[in-house]
FITOR-579769 format. One line per 2 residues: number of its first residue (from 1); their letters; for each residue x, y, z of N, C-alpha, C. Coordinates in nm, 4 decimals. Example, Ala and Ser with C-alpha at 12.3 -4.5 7.8 and 13.67 -1.06 7.14 Angstrom:
2
1	AS	1.3190,-0.5690,0.7800,1.2300,-0.4500,0.7800,1.3200,-0.3300,0.7800; 1.2850,-0.2250,0.7080,1.3670,-0.1060,0.7140,1.2900,0.0030,0.7870
***
This chain:
216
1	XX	-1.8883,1.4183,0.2952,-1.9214,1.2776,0.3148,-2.0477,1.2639,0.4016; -2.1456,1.1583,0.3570,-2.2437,1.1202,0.4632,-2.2166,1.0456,0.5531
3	XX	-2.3210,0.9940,0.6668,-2.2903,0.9594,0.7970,-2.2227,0.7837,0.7211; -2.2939,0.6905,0.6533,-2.2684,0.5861,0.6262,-2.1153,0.6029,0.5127
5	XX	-2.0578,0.7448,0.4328,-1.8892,0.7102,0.4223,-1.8270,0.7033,0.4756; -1.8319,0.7816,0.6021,-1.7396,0.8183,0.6986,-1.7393,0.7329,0.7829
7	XX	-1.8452,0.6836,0.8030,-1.8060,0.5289,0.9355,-1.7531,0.4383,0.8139; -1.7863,0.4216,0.7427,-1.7384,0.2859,0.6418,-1.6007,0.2928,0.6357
9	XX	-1.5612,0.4715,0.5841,-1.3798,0.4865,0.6437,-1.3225,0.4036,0.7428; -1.3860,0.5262,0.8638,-1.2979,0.4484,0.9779,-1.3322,0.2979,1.0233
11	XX	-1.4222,0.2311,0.9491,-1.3735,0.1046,0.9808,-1.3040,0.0414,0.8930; -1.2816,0.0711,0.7431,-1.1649,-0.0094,0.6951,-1.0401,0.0707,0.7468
13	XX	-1.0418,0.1579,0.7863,-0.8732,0.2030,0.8247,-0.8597,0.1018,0.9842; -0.9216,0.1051,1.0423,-0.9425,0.0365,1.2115,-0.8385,0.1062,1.2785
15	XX	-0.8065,0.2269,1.2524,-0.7295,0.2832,1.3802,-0.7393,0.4596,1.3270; -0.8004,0.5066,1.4126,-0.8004,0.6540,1.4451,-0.6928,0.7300,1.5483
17	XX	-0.5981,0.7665,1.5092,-0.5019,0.8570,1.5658,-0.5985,0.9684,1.6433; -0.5738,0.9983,1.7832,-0.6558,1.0869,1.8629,-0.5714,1.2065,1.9026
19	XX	-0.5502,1.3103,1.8441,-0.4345,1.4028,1.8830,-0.5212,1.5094,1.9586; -0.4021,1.6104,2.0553,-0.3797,1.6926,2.1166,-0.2922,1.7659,2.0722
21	XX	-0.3079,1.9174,1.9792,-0.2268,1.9503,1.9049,-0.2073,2.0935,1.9481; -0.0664,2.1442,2.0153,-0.0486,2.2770,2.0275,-0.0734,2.3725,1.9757
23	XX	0.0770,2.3577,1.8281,0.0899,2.4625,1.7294,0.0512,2.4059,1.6353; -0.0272,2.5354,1.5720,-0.0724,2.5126,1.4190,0.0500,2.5113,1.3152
25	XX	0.1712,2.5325,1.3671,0.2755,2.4981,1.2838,0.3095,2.3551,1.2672; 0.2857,2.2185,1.3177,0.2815,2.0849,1.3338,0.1462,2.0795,1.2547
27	XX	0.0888,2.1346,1.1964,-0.0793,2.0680,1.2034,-0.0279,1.9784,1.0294; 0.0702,2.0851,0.9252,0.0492,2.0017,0.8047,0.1563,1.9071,0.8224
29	XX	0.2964,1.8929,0.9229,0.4095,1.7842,0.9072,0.3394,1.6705,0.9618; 0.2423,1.6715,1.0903,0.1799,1.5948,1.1437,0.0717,1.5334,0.9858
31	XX	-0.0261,1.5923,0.9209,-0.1152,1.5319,0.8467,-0.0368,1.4551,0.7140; 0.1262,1.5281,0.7166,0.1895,1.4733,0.6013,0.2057,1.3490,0.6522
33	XX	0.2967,1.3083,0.8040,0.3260,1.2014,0.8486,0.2090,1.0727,0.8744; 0.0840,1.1215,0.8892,0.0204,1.0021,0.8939,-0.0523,0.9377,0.7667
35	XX	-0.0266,1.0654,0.6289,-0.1148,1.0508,0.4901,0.0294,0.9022,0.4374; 0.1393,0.9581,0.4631,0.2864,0.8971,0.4074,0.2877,0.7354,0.5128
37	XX	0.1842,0.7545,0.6122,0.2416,0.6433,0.6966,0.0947,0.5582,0.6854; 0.0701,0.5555,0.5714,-0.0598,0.4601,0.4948,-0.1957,0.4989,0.6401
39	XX	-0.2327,0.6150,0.7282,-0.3093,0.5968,0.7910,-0.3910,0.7616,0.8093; -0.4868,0.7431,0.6980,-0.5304,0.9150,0.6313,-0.6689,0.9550,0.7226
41	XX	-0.6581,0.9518,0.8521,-0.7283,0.9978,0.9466,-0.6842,1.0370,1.0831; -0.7968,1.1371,1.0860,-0.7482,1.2381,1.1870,-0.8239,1.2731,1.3213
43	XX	-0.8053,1.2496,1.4420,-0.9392,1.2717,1.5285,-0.8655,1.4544,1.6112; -0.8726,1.5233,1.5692,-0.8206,1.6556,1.6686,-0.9283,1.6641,1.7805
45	XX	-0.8647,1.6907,1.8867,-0.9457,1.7399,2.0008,-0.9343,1.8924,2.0741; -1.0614,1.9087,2.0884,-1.1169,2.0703,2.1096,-0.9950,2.0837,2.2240
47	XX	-0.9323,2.0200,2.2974,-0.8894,2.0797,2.4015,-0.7489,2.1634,2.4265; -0.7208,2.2247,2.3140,-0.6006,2.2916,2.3254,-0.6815,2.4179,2.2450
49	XX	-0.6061,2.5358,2.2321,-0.6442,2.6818,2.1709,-0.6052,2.6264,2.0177; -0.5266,2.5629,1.9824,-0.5039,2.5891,1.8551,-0.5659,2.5357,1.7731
51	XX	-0.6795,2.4464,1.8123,-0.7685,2.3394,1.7925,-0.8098,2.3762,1.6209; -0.8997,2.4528,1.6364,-1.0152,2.4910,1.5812,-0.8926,2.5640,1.4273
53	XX	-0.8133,2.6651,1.4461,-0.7083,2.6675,1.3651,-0.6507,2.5395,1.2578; -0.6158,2.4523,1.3831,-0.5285,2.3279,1.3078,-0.6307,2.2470,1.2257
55	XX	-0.7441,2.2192,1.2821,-0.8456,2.2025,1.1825,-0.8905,2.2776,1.0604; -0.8421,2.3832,1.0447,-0.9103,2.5111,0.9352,-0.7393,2.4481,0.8061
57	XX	-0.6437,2.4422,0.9100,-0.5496,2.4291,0.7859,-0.4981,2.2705,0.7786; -0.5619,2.1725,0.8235,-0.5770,2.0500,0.7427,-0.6967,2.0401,0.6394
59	XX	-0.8132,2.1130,0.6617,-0.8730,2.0823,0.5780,-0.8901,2.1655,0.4778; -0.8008,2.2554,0.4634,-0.8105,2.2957,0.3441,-0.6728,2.2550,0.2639
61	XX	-0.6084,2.1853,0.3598,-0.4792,2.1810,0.3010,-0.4407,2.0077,0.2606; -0.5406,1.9639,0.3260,-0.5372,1.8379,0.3191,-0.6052,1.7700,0.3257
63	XX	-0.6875,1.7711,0.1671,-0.8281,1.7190,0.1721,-0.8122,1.5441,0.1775; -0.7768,1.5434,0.1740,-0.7663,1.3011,0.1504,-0.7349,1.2727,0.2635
65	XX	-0.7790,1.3681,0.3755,-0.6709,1.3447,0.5148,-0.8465,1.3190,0.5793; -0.8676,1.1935,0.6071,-1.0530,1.2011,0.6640,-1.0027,1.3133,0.8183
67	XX	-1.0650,1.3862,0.8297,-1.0664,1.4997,0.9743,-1.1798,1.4893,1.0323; -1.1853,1.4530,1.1806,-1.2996,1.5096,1.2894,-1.2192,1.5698,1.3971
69	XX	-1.3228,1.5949,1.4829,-1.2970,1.7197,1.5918,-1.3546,1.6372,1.7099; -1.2630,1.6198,1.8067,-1.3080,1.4949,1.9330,-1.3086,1.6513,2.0667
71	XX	-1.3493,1.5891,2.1322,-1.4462,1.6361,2.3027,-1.5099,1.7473,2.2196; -1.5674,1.7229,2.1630,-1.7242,1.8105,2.1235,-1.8022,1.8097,2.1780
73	XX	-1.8497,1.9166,2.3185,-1.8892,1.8752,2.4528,-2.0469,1.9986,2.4549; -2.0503,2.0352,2.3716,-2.1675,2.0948,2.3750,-2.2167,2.1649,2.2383
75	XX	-2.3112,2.2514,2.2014,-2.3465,2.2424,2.0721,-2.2773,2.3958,2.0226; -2.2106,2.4464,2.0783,-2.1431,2.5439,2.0814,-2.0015,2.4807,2.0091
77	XX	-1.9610,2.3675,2.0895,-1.8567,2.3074,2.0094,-1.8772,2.2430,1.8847; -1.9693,2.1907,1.8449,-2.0532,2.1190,1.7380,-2.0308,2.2252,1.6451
79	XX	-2.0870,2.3388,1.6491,-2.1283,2.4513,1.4941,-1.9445,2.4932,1.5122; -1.8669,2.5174,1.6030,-1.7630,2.5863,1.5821,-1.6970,2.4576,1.5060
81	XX	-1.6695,2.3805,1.5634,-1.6402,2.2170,1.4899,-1.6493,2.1785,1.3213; -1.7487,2.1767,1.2994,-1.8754,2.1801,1.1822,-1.7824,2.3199,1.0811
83	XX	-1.7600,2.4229,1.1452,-1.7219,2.5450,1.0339,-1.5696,2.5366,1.0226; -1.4841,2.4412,1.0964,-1.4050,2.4198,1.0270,-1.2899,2.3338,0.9620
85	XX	-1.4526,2.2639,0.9323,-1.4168,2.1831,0.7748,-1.4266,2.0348,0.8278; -1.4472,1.9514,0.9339,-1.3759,1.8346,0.9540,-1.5176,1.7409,0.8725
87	XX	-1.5199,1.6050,0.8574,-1.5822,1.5114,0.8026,-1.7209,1.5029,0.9584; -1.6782,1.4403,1.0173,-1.7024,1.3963,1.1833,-1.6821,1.4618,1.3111
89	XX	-1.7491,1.4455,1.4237,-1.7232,1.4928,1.5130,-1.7525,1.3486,1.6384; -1.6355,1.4102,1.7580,-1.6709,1.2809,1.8603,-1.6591,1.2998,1.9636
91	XX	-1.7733,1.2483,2.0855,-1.7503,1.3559,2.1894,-1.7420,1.1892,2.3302; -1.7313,1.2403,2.4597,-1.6340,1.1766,2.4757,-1.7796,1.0606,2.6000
93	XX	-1.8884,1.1623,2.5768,-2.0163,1.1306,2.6425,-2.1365,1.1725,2.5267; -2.2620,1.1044,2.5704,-2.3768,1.1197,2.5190,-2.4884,1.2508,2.5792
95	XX	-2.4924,1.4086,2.4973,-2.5557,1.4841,2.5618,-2.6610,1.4765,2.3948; -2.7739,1.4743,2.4427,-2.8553,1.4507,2.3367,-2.9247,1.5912,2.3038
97	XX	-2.9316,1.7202,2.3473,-2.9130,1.8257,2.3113,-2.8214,1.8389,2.1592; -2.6752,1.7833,2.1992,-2.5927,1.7774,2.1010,-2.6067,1.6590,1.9494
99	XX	-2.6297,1.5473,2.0031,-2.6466,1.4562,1.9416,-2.7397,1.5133,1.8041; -2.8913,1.6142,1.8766,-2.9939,1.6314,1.7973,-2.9349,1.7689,1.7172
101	XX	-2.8347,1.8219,1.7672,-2.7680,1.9630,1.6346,-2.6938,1.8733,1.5370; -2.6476,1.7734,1.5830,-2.5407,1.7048,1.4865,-2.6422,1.6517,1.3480
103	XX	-2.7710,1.5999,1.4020,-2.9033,1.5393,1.3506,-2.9159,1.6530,1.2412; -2.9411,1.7768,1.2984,-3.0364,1.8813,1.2309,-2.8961,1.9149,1.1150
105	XX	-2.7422,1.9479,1.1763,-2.6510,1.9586,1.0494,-2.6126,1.8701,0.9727; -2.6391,1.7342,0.9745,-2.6466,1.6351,0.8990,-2.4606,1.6582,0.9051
107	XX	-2.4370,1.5951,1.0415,-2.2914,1.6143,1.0453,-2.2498,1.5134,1.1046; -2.1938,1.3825,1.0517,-2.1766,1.2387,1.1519,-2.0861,1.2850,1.3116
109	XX	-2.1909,1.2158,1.3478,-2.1331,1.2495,1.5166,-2.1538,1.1066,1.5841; -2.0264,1.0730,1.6797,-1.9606,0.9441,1.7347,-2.0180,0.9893,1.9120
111	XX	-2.1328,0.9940,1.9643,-2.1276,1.0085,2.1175,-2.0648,0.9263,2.1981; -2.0090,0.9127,2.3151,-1.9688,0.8242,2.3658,-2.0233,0.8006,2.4986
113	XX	-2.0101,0.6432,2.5158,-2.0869,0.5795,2.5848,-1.9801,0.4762,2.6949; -2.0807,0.4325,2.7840,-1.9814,0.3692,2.9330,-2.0920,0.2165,2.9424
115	XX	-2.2074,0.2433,2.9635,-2.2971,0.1433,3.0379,-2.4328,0.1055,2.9199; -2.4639,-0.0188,2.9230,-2.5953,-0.0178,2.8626,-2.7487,0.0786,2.8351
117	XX	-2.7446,0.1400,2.9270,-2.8380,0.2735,2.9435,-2.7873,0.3750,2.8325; -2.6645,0.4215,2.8281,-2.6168,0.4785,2.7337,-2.6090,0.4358,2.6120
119	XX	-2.6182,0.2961,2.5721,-2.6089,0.2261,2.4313,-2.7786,0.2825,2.4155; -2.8688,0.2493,2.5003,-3.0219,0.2499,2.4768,-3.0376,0.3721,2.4321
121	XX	-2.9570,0.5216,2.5224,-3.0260,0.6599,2.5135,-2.9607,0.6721,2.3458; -2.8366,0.6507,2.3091,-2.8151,0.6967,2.2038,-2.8817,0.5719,2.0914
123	XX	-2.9428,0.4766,2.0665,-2.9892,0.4208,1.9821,-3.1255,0.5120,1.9657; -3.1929,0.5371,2.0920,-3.3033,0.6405,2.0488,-3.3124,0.7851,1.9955
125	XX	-3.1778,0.8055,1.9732,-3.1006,0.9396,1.9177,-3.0716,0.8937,1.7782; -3.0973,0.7379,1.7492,-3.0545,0.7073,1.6358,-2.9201,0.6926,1.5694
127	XX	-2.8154,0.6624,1.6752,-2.7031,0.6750,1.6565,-2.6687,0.5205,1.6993; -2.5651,0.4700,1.5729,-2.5318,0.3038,1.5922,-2.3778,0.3038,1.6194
129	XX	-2.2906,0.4157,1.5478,-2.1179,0.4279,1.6002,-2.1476,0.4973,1.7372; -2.0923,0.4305,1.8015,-2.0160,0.5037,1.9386,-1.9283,0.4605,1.9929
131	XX	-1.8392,0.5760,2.0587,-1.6914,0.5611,2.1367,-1.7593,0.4999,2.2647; -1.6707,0.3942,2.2640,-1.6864,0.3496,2.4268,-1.5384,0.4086,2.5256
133	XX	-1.6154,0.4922,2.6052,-1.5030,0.6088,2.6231,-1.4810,0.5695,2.7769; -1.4569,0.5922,2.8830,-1.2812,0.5619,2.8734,-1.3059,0.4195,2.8537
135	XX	-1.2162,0.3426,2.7748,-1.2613,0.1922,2.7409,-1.1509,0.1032,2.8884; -1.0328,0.1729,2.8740,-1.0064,0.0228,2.9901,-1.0377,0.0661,3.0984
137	XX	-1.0499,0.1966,3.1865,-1.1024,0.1753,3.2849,-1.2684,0.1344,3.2821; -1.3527,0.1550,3.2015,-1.4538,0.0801,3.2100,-1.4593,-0.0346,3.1711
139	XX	-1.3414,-0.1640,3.1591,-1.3261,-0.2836,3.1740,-1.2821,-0.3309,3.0656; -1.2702,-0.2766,2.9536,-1.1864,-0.2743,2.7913,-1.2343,-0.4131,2.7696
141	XX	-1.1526,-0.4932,2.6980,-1.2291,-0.5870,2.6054,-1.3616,-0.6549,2.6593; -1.3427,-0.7290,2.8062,-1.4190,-0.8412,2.8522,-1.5632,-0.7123,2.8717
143	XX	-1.5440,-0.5992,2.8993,-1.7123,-0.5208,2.9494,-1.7564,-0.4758,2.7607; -1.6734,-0.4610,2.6861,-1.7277,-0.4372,2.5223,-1.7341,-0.6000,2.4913
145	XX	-1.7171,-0.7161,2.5252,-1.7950,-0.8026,2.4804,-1.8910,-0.8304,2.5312; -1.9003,-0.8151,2.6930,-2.0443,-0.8164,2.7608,-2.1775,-0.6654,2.7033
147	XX	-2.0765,-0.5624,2.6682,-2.1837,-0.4829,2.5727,-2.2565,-0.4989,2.4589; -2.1565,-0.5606,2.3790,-2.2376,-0.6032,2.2494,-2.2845,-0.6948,2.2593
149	XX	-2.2854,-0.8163,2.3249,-2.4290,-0.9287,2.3335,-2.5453,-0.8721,2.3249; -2.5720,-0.8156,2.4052,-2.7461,-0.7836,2.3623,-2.7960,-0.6681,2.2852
151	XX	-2.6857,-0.5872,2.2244,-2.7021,-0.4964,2.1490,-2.6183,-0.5367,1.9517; -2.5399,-0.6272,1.9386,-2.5236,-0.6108,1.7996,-2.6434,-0.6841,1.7130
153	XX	-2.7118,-0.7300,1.7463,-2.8456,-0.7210,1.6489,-2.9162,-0.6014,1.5998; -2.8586,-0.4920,1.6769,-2.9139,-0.3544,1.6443,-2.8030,-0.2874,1.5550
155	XX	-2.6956,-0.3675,1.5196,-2.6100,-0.2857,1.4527,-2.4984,-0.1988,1.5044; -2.4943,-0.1790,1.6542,-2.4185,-0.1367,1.6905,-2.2888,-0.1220,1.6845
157	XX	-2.1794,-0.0410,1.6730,-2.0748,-0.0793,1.6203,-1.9652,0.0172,1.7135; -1.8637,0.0070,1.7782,-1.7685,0.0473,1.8873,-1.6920,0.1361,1.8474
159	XX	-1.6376,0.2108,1.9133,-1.5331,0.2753,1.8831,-1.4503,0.2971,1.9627; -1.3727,0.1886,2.0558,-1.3067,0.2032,2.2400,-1.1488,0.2866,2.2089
161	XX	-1.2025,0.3651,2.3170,-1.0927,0.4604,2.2907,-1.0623,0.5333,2.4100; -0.9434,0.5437,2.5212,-0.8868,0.5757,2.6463,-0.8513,0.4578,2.7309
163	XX	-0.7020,0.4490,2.6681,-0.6478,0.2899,2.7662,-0.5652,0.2168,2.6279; -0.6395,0.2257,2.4546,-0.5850,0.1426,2.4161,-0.4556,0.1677,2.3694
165	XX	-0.3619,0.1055,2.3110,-0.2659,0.0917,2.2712,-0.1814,-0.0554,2.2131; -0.0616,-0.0505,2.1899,0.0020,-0.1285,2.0943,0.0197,-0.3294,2.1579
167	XX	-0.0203,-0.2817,2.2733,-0.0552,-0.3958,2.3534,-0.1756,-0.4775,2.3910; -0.2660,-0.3441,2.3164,-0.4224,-0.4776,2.3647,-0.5054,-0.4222,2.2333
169	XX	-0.3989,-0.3940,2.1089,-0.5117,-0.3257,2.0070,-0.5335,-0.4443,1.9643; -0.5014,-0.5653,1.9245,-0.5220,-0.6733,1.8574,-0.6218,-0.7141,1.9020
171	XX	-0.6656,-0.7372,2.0667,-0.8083,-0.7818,2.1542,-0.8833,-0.7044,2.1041; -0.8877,-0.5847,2.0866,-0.9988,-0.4931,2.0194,-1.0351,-0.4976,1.9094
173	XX	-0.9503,-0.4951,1.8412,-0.9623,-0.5119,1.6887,-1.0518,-0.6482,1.6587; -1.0271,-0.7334,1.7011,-1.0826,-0.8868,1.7269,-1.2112,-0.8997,1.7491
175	XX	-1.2461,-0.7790,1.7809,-1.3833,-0.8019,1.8218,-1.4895,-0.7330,1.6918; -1.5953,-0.8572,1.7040,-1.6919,-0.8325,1.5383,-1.7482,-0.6609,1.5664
177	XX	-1.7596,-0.6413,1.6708,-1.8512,-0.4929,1.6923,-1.7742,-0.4008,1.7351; -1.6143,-0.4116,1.7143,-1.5157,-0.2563,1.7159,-1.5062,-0.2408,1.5654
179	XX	-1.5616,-0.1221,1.5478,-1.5548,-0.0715,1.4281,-1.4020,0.0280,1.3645; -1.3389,0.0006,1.4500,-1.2216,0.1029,1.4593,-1.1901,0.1242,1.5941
181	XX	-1.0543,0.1433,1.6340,-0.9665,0.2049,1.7909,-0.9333,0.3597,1.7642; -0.9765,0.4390,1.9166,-0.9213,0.5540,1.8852,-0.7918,0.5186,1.9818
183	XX	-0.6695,0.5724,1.9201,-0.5650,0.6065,1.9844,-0.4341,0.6872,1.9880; -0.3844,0.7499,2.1258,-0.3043,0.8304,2.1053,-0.2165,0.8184,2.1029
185	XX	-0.1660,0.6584,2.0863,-0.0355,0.6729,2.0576,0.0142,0.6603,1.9548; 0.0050,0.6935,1.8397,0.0363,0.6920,1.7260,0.1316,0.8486,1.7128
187	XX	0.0680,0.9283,1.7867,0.1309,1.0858,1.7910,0.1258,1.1319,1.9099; 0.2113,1.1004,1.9890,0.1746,1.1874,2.1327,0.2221,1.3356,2.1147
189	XX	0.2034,1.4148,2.2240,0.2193,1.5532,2.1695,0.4143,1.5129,2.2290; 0.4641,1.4365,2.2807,0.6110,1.4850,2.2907,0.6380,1.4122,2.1711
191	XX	0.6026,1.3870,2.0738,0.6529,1.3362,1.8904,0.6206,1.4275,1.8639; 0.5210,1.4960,1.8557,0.4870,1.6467,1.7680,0.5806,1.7551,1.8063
193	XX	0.5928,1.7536,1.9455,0.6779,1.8880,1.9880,0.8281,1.8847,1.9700; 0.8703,1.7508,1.9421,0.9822,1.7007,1.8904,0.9837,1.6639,1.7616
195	XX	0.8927,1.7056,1.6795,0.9238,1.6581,1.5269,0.9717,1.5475,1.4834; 0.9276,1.4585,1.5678,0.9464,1.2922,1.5426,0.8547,1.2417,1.4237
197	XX	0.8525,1.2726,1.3167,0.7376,1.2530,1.2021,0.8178,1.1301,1.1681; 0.9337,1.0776,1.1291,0.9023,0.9485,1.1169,0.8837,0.8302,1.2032
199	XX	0.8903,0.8723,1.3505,0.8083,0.7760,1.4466,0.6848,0.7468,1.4365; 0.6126,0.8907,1.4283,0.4665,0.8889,1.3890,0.4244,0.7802,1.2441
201	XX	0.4978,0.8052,1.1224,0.4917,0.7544,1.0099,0.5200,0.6065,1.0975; 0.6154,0.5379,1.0810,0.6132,0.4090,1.1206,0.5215,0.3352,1.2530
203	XX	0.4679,0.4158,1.3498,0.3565,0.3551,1.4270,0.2098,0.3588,1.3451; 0.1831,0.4496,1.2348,0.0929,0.4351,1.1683,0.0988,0.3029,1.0513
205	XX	0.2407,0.2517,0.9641,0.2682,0.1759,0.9202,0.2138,0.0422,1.0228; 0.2702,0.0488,1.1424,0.2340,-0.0676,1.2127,0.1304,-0.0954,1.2645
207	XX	0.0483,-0.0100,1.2908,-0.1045,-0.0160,1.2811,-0.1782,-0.0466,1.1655; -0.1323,0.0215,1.0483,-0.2031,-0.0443,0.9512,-0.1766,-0.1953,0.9483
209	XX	-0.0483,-0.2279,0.9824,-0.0135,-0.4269,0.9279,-0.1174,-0.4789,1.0063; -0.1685,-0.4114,1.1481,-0.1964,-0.5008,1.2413,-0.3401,-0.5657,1.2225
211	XX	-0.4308,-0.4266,1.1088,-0.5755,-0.4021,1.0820,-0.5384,-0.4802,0.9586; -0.4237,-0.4663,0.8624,-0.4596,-0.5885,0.7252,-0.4500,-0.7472,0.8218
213	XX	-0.3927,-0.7579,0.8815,-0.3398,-0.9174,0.9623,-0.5143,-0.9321,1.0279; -0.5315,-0.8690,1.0881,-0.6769,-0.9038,1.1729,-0.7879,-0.9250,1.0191
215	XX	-0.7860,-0.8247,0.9675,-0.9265,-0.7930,0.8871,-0.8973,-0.8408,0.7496; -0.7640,-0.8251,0.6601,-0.7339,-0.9175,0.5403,-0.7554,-0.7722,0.4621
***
């Protein structure tokens, strides 16, 4: 997929599941439970060992499953990321070292951003999706509507993610310049380590109602 399918995805889905995934033995009940629970995206994050694994056997095992690879924190993580297999990558700050490998592999990459300075450095990186990372401690809805005033004429488009959940996704969602929520509660790792797949399935069900009710 190019950079403009893959954002077009995650904004008609409007909710990105953000996992932390142990065992690569959860990696296909987990991708079954969210493909079955109408919500076919995946954000894995570098920060466990089995990372890079659980990514190698969703995507070969589960291609309709959209896959990226989140805290992609340097360009070391980028090419290891990149080889196995995901659509996207999303990191949790803006290092433009990285930004410009993502450029050169023609590999959509989500930097994430806190303050206006950071909307500026990555627009000159040429990048219009970004995670507004941690979103509620950096002030969640009311500081992403004071962000996008002077930036959605440029197209800018959100991705707030650390804080949200089943209680303030609707404020987010609401807003013309969130392009999608990342969040972890759809799968926390005590549902995975407990094989709670149809909890997972039905919080993805209810996320989807919440993105047809907001968006139609």
């Amino acid at each position: 997929m190019n950079d403009h399918e893959v954002f077009r995805t995650i904004t008609r889905l409007g909710v990105v599941p953000v996992i932390a995934i142990d065992r690569v033995d959860d990696a296909l009940p987990l991708a079954k439970a969210l493909i079955e629970g109408g919500l076919p995206v995946i954000e894995i994050t570098f920060r466990t060992q089995a990372a890079a694994e659980v990514m190698n056997t969703i995507s070969r095992n589960r291609p309709e499953l959209l896959l990226g690879a989140g805290t992609v924190l340097n360009v070391e993580n980028l090419e290891k990321a990149q080889s196995c297999g995901p659509a996207f990558a999303v990191a949790p700050g803006l290092n433009p070292r990285v930004v410009g490998r993502a450029n050169e592999l023609g590999f959509p990459f989500v930097p994430g951003i806190a303050t206006p300075s950071d909307i500026e450095a990555a627009l000159a990186l040429d990048c219009t999706t970004l995670k507004f990372f941690p979103s509620e401690a950096s002030g969640g809805v009311s500081m992403l509507k004071a962000l996008s005033a002077p930036y959605r004429h440029m197209g800018v488009r959100f991705v707030p993610t650390g804080g949200v959940n089943t209680g303030n996704l609707e404020s987010y969602l609401a807003l013309d310049t969130v392009a999608a929520v990342g969040g972890t509660w759809v799968a926390t790792k005590d549902d995975i380590a407990a094989g709670r797949w149809a909890d997972v399935q039905q919080r993805c069900r209810n996320a989807v109602e919440t993105v047809r009710q907001l968006r139609g």
